[in-house]
C-alpha positions in Angstrom: -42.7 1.5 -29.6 -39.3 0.8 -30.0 -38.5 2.0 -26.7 -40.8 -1.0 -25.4 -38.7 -3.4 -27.6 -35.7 -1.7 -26.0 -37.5 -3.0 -22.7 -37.4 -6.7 -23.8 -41.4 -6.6 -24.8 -42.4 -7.8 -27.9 -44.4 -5.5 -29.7 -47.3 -6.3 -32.1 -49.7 -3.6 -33.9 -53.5 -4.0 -33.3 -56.9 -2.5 -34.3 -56.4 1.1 -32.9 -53.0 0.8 -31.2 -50.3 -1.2 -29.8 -50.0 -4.5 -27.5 -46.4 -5.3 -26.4 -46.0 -8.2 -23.9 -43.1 -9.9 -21.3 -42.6 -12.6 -19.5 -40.4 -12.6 -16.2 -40.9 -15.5 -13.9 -44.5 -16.2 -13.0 -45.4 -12.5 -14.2 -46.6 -11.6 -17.4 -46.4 -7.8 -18.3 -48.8 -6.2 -20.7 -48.7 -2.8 -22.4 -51.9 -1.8 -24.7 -51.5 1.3 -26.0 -54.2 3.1 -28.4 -53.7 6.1 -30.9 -55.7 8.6 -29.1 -52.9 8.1 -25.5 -54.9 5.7 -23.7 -52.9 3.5 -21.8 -53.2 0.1 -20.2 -50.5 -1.4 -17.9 -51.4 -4.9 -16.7 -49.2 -7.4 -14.9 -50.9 -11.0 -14.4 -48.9 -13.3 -11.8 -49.6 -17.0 -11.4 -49.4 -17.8 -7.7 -50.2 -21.8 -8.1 -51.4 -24.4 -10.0 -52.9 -27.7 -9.4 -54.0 -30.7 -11.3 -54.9 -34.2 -11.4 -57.4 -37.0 -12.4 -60.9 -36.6 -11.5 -64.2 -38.6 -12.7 -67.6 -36.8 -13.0 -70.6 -38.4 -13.7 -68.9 -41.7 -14.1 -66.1 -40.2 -16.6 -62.6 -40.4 -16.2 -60.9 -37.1 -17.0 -57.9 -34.2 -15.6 -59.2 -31.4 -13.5 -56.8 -28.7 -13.0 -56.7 -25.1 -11.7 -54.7 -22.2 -11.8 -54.8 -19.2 -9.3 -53.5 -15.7 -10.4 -53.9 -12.2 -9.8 -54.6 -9.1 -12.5 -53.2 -6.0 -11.6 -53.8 -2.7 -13.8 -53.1 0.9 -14.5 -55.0 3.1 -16.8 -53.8 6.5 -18.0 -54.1 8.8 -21.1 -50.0 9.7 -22.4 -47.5 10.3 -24.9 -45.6 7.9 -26.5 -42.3 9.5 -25.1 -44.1 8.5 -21.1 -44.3 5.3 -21.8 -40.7 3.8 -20.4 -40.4 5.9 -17.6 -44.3 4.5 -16.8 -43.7 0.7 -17.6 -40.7 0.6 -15.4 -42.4 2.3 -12.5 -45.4 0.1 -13.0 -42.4 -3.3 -13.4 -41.0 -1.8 -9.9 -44.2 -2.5 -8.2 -42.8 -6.1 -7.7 -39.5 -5.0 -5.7 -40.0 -5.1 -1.8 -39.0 -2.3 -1.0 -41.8 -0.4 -3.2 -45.6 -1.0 -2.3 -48.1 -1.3 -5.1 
């Protein structure tokens, strides 16, 4: 896991495995990563926001919604596949490389 650290994620243990996390912009990167190789790459981007007042059924109150999309990639691997994976799967967001 301390190649993930290496990556800039922050890296926390949990029940079975790993979860490392970064943020970059309006994407958030996530690695899960369990003891047996099973893999989950997921990258959540916000694309917009909105809020503002609103009244229903006769009570004042803030409405507000956020539109995003989940991508994700699911694989079993070694520990020693996981940069060369989480950078491939970070490269999806260049334009010149198609998801």
């Amino acid at each position: 896991m301390e190649a993930l650290k290496a990556l800039g994620y922050e890296v926390s243990p949990i029940e079975g495995g790993w979860y490392a996390e970064k943020r970059r912009g309006g994407v958030v990167y996530q690695v899960f990563y369990g003891e047996g190789g099973d893999l989950r790459l997921r990258r959540r981007r916000f694309l917009k926001e909105e809020a503002g007042p609103k009244t229903l059924a006769g009570v004042a109150g803030e409405w507000a919604a956020r539109w995003e999309v989940e991508e994700n990639f699911f694989a079993v691997a070694g520990p020693g596949a996981l940069p060369e994976l989480v950078l491939a799967f970070e490269r999806l967001d260049l334009p010149q490389e198609s998801p």
